[in-house]
Structure formats: C-alpha cells, structure tokens
Biopython code that builds the backbone (N, CA, C, O; Angstrom):
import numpy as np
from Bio.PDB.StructureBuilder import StructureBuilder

atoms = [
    (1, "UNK", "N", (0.855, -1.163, 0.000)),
    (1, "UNK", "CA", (0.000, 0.000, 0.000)),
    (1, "UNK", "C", (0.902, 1.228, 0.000)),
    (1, "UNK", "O", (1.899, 1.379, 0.706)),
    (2, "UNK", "N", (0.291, 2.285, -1.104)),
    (2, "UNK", "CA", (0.963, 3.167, -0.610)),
    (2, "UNK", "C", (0.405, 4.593, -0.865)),
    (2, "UNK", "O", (-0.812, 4.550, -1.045)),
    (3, "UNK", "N", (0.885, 5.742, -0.929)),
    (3, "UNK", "CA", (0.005, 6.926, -0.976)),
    (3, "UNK", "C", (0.176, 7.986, -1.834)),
    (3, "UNK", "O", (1.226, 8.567, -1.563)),
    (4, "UNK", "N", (-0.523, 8.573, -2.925)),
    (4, "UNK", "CA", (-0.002, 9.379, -3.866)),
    (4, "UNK", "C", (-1.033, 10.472, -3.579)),
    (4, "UNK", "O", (-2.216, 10.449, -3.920)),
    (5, "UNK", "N", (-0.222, 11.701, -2.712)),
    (5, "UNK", "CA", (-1.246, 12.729, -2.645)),
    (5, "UNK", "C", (-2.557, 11.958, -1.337)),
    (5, "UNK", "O", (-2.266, 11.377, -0.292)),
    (6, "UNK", "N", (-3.573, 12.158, -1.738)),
    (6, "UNK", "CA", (-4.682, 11.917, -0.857)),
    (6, "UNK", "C", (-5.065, 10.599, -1.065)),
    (6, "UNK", "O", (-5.813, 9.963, -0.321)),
    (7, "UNK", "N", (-4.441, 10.115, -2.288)),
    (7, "UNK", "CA", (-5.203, 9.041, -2.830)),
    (7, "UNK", "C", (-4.615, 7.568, -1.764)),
    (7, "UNK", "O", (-3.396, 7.618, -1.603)),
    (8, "UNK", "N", (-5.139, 6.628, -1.227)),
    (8, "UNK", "CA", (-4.541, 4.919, -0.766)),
    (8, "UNK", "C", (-4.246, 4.534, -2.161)),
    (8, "UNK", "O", (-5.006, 4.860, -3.072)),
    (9, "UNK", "N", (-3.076, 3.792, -2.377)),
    (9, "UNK", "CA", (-2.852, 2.979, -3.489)),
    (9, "UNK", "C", (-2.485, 1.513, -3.096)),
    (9, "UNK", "O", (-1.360, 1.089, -2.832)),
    (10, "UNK", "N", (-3.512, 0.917, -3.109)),
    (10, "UNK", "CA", (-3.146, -0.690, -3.052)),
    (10, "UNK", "C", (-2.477, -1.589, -4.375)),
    (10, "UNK", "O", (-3.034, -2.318, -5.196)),
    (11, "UNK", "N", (-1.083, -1.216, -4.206)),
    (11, "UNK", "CA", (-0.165, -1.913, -4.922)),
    (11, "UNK", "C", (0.217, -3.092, -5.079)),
    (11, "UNK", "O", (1.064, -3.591, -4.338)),
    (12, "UNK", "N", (-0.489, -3.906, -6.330)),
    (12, "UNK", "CA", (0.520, -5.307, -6.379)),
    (12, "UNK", "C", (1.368, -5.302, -7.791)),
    (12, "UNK", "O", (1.212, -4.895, -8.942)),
    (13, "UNK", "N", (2.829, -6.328, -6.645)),
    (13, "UNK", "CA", (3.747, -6.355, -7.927)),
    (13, "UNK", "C", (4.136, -7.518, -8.258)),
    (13, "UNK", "O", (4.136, -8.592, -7.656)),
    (14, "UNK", "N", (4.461, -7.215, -9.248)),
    (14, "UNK", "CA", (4.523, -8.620, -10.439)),
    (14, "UNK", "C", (5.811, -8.529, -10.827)),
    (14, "UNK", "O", (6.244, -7.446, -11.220)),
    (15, "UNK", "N", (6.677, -9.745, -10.769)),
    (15, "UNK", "CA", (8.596, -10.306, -11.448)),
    (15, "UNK", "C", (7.943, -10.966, -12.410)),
    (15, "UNK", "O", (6.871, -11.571, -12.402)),
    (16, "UNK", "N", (9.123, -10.664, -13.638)),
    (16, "UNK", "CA", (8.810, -11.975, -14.338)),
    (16, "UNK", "C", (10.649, -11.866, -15.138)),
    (16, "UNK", "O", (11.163, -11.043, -15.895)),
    (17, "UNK", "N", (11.220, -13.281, -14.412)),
    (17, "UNK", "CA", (13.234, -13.129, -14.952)),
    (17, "UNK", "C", (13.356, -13.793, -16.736)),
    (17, "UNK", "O", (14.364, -14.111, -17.368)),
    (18, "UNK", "N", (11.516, -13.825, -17.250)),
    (18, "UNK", "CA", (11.953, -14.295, -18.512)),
    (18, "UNK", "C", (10.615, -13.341, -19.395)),
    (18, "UNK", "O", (9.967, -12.674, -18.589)),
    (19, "UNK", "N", (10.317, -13.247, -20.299)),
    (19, "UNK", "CA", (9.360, -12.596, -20.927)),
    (19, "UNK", "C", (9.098, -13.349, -22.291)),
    (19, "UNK", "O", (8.854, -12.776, -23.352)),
    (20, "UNK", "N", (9.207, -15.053, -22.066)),
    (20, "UNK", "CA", (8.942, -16.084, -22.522)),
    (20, "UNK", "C", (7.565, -16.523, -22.891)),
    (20, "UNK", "O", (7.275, -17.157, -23.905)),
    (21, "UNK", "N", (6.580, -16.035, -21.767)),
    (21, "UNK", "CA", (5.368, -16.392, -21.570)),
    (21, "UNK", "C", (5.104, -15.096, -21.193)),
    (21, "UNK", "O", (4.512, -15.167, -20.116)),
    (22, "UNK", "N", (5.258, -13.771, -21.577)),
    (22, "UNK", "CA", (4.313, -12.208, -21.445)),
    (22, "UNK", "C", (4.938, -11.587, -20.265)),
    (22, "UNK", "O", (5.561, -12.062, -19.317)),
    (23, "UNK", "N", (4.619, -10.472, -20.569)),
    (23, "UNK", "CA", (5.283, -9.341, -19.575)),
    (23, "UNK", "C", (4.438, -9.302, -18.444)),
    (23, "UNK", "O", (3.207, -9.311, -18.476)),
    (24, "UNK", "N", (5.496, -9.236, -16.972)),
    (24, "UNK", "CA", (4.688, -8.891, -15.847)),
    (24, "UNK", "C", (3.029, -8.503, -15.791)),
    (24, "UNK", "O", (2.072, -9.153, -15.370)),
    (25, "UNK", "N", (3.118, -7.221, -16.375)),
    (25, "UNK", "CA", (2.263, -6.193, -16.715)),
    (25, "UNK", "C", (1.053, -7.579, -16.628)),
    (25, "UNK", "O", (0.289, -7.719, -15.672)),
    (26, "UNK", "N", (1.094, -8.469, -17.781)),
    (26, "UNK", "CA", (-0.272, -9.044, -17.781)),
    (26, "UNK", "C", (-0.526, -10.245, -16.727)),
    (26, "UNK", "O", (-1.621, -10.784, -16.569)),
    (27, "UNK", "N", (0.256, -10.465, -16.268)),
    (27, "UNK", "CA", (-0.571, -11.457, -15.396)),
    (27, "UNK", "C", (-1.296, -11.296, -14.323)),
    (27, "UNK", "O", (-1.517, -12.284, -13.623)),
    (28, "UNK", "N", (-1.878, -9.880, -13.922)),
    (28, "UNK", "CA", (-2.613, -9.565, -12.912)),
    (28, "UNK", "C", (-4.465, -10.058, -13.713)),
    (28, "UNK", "O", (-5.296, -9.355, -14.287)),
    (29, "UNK", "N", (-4.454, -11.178, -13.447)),
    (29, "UNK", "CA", (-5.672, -12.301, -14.015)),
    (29, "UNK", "C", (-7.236, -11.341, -13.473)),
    (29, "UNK", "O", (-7.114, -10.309, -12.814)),
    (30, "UNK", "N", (-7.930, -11.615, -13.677)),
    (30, "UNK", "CA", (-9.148, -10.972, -13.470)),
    (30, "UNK", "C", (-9.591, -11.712, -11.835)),
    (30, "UNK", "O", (-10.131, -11.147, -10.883)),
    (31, "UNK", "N", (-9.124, -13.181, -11.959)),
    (31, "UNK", "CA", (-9.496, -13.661, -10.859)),
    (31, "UNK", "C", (-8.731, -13.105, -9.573)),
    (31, "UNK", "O", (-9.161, -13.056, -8.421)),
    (32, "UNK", "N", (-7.540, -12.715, -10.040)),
    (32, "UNK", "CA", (-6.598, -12.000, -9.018)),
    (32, "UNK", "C", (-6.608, -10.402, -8.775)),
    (32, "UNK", "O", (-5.902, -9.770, -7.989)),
    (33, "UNK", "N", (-7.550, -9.939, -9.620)),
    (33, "UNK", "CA", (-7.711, -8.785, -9.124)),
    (33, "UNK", "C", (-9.277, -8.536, -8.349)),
    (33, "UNK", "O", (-9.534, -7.577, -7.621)),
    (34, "UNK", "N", (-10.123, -9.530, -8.668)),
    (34, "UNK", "CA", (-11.015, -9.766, -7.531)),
    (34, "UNK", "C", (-10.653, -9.914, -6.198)),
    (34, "UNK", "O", (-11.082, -9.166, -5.319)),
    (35, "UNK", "N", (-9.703, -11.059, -5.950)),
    (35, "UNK", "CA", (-8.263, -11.259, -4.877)),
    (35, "UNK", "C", (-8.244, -9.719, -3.870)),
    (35, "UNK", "O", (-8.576, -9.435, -2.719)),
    (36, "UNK", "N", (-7.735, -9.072, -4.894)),
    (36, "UNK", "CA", (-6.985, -8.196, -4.089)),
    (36, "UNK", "C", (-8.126, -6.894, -4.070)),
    (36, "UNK", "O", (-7.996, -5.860, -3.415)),
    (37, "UNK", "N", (-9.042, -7.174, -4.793)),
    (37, "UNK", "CA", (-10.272, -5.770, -4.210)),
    (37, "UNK", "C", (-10.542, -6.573, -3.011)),
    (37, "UNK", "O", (-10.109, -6.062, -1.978)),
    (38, "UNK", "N", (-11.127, -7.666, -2.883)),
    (38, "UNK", "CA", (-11.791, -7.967, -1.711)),
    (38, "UNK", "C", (-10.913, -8.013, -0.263)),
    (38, "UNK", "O", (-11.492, -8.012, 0.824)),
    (39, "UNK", "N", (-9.211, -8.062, -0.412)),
    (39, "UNK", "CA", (-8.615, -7.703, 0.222)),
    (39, "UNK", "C", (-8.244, -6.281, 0.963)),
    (39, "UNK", "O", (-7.998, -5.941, 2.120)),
    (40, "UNK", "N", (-8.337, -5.598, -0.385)),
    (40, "UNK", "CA", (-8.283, -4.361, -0.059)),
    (40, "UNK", "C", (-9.691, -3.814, 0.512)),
    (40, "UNK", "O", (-9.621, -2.847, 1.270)),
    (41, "UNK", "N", (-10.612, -4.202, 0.296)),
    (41, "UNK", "CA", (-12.282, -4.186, 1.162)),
    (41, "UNK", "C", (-12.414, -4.275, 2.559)),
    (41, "UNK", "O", (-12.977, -3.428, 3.253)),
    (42, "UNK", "N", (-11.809, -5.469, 3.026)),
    (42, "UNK", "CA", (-11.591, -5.988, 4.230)),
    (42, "UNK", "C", (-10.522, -5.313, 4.930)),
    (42, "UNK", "O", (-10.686, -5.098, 6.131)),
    (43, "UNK", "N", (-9.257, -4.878, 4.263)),
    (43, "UNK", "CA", (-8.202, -3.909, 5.038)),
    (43, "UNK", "C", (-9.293, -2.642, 5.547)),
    (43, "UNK", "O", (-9.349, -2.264, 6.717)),
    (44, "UNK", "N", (-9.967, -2.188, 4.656)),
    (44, "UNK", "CA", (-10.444, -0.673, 4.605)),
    (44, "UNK", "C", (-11.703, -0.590, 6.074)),
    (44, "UNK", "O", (-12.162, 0.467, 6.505)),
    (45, "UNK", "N", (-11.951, -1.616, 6.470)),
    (45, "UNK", "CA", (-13.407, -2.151, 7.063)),
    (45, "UNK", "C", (-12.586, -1.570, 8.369)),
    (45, "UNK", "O", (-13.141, -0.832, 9.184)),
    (46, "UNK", "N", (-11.066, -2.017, 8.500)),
    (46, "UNK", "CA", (-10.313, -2.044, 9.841)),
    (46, "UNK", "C", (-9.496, -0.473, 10.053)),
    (46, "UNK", "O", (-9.231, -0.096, 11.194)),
    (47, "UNK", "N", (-9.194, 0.241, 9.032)),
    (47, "UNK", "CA", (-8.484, 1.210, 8.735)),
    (47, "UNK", "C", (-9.192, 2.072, 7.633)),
    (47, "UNK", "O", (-8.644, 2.404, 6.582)),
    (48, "UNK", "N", (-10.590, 2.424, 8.027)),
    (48, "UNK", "CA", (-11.524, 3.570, 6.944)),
    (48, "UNK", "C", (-10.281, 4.928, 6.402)),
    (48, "UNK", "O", (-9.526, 5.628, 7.078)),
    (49, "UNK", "N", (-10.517, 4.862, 4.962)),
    (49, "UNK", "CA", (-9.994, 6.136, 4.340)),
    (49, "UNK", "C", (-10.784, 6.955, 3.747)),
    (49, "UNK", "O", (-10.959, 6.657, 2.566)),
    (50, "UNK", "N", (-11.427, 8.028, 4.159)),
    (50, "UNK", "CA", (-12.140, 9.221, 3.436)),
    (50, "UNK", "C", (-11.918, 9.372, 2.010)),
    (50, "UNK", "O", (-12.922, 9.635, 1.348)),
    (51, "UNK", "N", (-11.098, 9.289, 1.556)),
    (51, "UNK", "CA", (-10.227, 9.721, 0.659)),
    (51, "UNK", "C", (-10.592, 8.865, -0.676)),
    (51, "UNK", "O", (-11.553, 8.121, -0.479)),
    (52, "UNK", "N", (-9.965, 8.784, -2.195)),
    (52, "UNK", "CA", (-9.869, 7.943, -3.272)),
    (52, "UNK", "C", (-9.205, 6.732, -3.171)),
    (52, "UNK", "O", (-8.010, 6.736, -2.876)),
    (53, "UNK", "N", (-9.772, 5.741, -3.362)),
    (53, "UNK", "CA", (-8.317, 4.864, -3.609)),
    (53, "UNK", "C", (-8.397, 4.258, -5.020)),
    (53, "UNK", "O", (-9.318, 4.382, -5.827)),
    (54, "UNK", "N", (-7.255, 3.581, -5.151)),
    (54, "UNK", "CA", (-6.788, 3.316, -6.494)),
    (54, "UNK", "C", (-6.240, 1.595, -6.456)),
    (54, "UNK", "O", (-6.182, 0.916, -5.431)),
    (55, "UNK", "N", (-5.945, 1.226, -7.572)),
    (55, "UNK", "CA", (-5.355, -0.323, -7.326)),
    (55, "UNK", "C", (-4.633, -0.126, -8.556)),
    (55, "UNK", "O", (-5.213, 0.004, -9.634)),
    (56, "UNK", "N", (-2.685, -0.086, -8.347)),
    (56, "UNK", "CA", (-1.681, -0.113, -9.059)),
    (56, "UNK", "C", (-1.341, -0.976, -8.928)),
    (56, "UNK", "O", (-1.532, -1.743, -7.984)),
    (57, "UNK", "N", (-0.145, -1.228, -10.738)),
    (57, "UNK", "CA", (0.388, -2.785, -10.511)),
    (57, "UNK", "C", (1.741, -2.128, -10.717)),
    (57, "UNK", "O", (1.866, -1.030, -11.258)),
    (58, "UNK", "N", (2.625, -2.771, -10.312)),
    (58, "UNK", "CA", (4.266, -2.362, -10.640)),
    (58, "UNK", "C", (4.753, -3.800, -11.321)),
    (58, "UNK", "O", (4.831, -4.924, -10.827)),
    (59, "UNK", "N", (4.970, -3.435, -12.309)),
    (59, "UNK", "CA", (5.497, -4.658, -13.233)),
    (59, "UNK", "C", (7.042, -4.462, -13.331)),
    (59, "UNK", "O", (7.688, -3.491, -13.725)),
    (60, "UNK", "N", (7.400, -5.558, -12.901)),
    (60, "UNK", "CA", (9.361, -5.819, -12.933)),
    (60, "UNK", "C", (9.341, -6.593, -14.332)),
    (60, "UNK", "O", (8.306, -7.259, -14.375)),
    (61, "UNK", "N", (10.078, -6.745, -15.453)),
    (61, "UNK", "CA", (10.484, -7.707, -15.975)),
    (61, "UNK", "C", (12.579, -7.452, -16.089)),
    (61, "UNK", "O", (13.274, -6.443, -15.968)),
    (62, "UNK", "N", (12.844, -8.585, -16.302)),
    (62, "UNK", "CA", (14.592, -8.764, -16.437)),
    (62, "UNK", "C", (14.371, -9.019, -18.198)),
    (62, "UNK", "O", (13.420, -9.490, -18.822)),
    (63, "UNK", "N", (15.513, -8.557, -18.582)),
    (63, "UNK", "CA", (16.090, -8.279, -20.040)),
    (63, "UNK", "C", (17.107, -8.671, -20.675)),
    (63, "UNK", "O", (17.338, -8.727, -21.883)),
    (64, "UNK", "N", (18.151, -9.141, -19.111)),
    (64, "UNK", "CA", (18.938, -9.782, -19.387)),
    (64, "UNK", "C", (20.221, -8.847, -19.309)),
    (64, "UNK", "O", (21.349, -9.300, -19.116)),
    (65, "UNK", "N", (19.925, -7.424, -19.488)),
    (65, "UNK", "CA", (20.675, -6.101, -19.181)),
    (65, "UNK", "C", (20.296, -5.614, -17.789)),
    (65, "UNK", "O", (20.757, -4.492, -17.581)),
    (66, "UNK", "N", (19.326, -6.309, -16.373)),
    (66, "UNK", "CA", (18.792, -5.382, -15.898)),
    (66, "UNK", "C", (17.331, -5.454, -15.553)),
    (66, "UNK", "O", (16.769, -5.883, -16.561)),
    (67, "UNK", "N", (16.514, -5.250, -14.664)),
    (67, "UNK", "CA", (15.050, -5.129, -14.466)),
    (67, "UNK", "C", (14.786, -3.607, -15.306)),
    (67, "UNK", "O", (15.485, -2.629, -15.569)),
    (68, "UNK", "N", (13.322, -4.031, -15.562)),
    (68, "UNK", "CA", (12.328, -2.777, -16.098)),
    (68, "UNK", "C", (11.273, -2.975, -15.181)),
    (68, "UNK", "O", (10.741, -4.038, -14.860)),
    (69, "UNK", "N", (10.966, -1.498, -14.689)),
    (69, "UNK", "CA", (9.768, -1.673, -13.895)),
    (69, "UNK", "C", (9.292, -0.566, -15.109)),
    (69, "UNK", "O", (9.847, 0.157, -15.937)),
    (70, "UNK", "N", (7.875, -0.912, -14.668)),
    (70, "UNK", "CA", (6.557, 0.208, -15.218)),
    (70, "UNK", "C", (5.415, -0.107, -13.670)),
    (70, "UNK", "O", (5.200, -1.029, -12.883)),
    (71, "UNK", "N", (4.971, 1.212, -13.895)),
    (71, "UNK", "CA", (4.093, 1.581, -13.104)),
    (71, "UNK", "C", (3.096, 1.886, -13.622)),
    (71, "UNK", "O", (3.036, 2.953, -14.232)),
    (72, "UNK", "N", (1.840, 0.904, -13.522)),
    (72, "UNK", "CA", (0.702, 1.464, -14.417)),
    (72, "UNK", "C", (-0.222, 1.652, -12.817)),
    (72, "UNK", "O", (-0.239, 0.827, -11.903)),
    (73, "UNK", "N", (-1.038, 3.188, -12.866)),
    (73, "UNK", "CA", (-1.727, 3.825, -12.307)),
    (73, "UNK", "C", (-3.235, 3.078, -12.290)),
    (73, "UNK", "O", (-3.605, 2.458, -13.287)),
    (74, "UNK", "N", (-3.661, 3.128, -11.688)),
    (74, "UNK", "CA", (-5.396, 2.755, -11.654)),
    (74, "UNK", "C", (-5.437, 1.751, -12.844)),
    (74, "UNK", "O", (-6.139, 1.862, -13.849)),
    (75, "UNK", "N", (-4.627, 0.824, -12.575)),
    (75, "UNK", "CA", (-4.483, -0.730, -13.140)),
    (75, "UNK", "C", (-5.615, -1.207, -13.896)),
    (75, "UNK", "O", (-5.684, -1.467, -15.097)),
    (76, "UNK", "N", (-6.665, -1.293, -12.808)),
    (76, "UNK", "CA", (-8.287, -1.936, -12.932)),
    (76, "UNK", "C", (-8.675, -1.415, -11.241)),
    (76, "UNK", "O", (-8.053, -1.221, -10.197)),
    (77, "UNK", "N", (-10.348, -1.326, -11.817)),
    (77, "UNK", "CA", (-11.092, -1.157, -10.832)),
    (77, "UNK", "C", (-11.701, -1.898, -10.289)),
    (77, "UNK", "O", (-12.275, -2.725, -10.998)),
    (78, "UNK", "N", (-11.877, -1.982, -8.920)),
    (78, "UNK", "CA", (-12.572, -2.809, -8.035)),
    (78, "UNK", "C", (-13.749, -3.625, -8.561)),
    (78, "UNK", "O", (-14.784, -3.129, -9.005)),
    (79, "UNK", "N", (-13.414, -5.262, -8.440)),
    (79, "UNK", "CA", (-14.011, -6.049, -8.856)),
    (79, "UNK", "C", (-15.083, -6.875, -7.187)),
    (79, "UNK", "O", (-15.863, -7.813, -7.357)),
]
sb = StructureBuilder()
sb.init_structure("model")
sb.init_model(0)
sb.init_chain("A")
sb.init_seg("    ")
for serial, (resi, resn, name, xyz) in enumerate(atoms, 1):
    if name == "N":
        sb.init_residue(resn, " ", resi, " ")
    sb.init_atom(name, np.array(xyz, "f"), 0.0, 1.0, " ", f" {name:<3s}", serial, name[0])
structure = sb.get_structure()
C-alpha cells in the first residue's frame, strides 16, 4: 500500500526473470484482481480512508541487461 497525494494505493507487484510467456504487466488475471479488491475491502473495514483509492500494478520484468519496472496507475477497478 501506498500513498499518492490523498489518494490509498493498493499496490501489487509482479517479477517476471523471462518474458517467454508475457510481460509482468499481464498477469494480474481478473481472478486476481477480484483477490486483491476484496482484500483491499476488508483492510479498509479495519483502517476507513475518506479519501480515493486506487489499485496499481508495478510490473518488474529482467532483459537480461537489468530489471524494467513500469508503473501502471489505476491498473483496474474494483471487482
């Protein structure tokens, strides 16, 4: 979790040391982002935020030179 401005950002991140089978970026599955709304639901029940929140993914992949991260913003919305 983390915080940009006012906004909660419930961050999940994704490795991937080959890009054999797709970049980080996609494997946040639909079933796994149900996962992590209903997680992030249940955090919020214990720790209320007034505020926006958001659900980011930080995608690592290796290149073989090195990791690449990307940061994609408001990933997907609460499922």
């Amino acid at each position: 979790m983390a915080r940009d401005g006012e906004t909660l950002c419930f961050v999940e991140i994704k490795a991937r040391e080959t890009t054999a089978f797709g970049f980080a970026s996609a494997t946040v599955t639909p079933h796994q982002q149900r996962r992590i709304s209903r997680a992030a639901a249940m955090w919020l029940v214990d720790s209320p935020h007034d505020g926006d929140c958001r659900f980011d993914v930080l995608a690592m992949d290796w290149d073989g030179d090195g990791w690449h991260y990307e940061l994609i913003r408001d990933a997907f919305a609460a499922l």
